[in-house]
C-alpha positions as CSV (number, residue, x, y, z in Angstrom):
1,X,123.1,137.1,132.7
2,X,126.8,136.9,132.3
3,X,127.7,133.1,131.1
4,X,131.1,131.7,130.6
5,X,130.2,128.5,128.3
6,X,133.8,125.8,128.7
7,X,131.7,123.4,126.4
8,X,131.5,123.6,122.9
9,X,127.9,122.6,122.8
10,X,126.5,124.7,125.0
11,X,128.1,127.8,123.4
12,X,126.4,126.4,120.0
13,X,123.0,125.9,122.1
14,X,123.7,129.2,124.1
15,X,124.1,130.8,120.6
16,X,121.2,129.2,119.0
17,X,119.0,130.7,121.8
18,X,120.0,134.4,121.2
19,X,122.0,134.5,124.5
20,X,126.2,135.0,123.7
21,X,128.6,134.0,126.3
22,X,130.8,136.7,127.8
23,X,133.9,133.7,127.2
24,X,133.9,130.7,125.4
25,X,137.2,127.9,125.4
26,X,139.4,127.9,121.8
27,X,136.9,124.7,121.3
28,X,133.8,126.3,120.8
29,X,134.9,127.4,116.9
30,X,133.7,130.8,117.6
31,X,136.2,133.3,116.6
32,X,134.3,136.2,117.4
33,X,133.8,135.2,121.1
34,X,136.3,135.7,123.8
35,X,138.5,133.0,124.7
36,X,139.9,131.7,127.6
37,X,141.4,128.9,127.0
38,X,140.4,125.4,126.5
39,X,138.2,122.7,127.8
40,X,141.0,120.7,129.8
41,X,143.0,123.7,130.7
42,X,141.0,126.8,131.0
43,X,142.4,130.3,132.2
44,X,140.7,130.4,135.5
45,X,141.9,134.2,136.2
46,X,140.5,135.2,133.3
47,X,137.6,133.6,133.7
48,X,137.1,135.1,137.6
49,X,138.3,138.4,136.0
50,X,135.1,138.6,133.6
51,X,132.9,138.1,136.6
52,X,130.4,135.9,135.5
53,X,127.3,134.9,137.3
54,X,127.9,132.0,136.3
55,X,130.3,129.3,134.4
56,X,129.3,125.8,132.7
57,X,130.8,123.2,132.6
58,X,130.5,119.3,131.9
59,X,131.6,116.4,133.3
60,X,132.9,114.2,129.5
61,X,134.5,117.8,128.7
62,X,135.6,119.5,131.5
63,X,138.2,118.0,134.7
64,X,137.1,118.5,138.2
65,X,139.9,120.1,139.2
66,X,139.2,123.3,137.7
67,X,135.9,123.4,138.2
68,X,136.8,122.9,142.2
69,X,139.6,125.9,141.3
70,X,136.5,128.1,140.0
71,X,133.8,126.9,143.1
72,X,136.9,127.9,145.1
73,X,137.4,131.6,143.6
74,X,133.6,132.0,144.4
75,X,132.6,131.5,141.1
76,X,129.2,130.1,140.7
77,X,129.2,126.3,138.6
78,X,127.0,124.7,137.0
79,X,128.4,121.2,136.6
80,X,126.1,119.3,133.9
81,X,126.7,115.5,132.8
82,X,125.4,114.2,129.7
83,X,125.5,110.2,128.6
84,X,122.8,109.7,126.7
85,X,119.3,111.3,124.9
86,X,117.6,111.2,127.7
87,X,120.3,113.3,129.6
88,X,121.1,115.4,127.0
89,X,117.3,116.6,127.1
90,X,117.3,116.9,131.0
91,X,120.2,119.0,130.8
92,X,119.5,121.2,128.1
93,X,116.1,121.8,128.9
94,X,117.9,122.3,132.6
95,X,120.5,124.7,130.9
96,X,117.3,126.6,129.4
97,X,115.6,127.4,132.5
98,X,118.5,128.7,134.3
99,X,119.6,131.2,131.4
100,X,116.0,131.9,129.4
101,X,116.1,129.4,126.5
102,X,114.0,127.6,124.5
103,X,113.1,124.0,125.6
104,X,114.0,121.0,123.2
105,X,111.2,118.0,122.9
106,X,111.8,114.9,124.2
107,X,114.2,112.9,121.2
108,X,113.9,109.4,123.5
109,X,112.5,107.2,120.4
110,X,111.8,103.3,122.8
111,X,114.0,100.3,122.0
112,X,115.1,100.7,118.0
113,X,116.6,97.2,116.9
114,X,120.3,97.3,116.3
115,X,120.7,96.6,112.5
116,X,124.2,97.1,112.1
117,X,127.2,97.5,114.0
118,X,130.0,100.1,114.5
119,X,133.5,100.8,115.1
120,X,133.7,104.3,116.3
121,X,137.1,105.9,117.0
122,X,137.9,108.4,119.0
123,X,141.3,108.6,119.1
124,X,144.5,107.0,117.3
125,X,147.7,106.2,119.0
126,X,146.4,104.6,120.9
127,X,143.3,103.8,119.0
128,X,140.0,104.9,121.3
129,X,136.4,104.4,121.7
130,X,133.4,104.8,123.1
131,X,131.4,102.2,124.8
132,X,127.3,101.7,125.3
133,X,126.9,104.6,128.0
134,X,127.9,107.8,126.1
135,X,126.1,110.6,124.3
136,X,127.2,109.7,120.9
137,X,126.6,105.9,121.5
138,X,123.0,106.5,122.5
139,X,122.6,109.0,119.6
140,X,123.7,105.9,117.4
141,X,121.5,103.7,119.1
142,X,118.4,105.4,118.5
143,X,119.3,105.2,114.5
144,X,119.5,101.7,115.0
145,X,123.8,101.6,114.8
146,X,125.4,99.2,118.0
147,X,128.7,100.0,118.6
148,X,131.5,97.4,119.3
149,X,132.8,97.7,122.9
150,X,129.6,98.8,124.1
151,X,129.7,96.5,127.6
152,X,133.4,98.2,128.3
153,X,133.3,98.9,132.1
154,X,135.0,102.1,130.3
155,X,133.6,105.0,128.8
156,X,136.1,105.3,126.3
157,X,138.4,102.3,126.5
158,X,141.9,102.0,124.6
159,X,141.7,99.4,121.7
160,X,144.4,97.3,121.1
161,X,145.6,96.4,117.3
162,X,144.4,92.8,118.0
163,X,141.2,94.0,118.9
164,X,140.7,96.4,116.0
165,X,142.1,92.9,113.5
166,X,138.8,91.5,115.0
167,X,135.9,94.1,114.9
168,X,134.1,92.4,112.2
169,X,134.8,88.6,113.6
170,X,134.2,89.4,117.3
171,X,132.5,92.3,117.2
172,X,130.3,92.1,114.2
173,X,131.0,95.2,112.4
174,X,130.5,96.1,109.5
175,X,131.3,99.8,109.6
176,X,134.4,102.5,110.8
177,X,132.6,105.9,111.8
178,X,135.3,108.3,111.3
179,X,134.9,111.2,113.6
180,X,135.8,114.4,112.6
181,X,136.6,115.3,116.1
182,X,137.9,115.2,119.3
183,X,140.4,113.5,117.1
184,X,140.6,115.1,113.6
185,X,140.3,111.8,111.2
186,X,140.1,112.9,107.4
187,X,139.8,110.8,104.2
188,X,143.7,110.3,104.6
189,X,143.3,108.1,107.3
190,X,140.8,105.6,105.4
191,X,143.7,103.6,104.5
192,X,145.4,103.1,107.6
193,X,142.0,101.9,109.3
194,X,141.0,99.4,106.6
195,X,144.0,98.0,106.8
196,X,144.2,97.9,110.5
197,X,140.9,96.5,110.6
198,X,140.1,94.9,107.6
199,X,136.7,96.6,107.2
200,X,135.8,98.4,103.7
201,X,133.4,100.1,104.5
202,X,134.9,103.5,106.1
203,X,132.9,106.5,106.5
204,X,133.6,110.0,108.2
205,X,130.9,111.0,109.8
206,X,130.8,115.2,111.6
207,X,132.1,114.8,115.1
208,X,129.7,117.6,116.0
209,X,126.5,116.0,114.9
210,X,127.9,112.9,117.0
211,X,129.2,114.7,120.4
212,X,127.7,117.9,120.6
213,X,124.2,117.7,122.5
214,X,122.1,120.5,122.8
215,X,120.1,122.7,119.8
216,X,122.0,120.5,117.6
217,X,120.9,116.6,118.5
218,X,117.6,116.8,116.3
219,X,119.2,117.6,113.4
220,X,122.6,115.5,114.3
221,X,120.4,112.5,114.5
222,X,118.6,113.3,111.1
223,X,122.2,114.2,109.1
224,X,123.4,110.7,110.5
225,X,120.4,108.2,110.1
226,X,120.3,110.0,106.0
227,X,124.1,109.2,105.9
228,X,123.9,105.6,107.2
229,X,120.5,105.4,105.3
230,X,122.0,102.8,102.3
231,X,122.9,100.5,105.5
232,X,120.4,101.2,107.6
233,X,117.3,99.8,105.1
């Protein structure tokens, strides 16, 4: 089967199943695969020009405007939507029937008690998050880490500098998750959020193991409950 994968996770899944994409986005850290472009602006000629049977794509990574463009150069999409554990199963384990992979067990782990709380950026200038109905949230979750905003009517709302002045007051947090992607924090930026936020305790965490669903969220949620283990008890 000829797969064009415009989600980094499922190239890593598609890879970790023995199966290579004919095309991958600039994303995907795969220098040896073809590229053809990237997740929010793919090369949709290109893509039709490989003649794939079939191209996936998600909802959090992908916009619907060029998956329409693809549907409407005849190209078969598979449109998948991940928000949680339990999604990220159901579509993986969807993923692996439609292409010949290998199942993944069920990772759903009941109601874990919250025992600490987290500001998680996404994004800086404007300062970004994530709220209580996204992959990485419920990947936290099941580790026992809240995160702040998590009733946001937004997915990923924008946080103000007042707000982030009042994490630990309004909030409760205690911690800053620095992700190492989409947005590229590094220890350099340590200082700028404790003294945005007034929080110590600064951390940067693999933005793979936080967003990337798929042959990787068993181990993502192992590497991250060992990290936080000194706060977590």
């Amino acid at each position: 089967m000829r797969v064009v994968s415009l989600v980094p996770s499922v190239t890593e899944t598609l890879l970790a199943w023995g199966i290579e994409p004919v095309a991958c986005t600039r994303f995907c850290e795969q220098p040896s695969l073809r590229h053809v472009g990237g997740t929010k602006d793919p090369d949709i000629a290109a893509i039709a020009a490989l003649l794939p049977d079939v191209v996936i794509v998600d909802r959090e990574e992908n916009r619907r405007d060029d998956a329409d463009a693809m549907v409407g150069r005849g190209l078969k999409v598979v449109d998948l939507h991940v928000t949680s554990l339990v999604s990220a199963v159901e579509e993986t384990n969807r993923l692996a029937s439609m292409v010949g992979g290998s199942r993944v067990r069920d990772l759903s782990v009941g109601s874990t008690p919250v025992r600490i709380r987290a500001f998680v950026p996404i994004w800086r200038r404007p300062w970004m998050t994530i709220n209580a109905m996204t992959y990485g949230a419920s990947l936290l979750a099941s580790i026992g880490v809240g995160v702040s905003h998590s009733a946001s009517p937004v997915a990923y709302p924008e946080v103000s500098g007042d707000e982030l002045a009042r994490l630990e007051s309004d909030e409760g947090v205690s911690v800053v998750l620095l992700p190492t992607e989409p947005y590229a924090f590094t220890e350099r930026h340590v200082p700028e959020v404790v003294g945005a936020s007034g929080i110590a305790d600064v951390r940067i965490v693999d933005g793979r193991d936080l967003f990337w669903w798929g042959a990787r969220s068993e181990g993502a949620r192992e590497r991250l409950a060992d990290q936080l283990g000194d706060l977590l008890g």
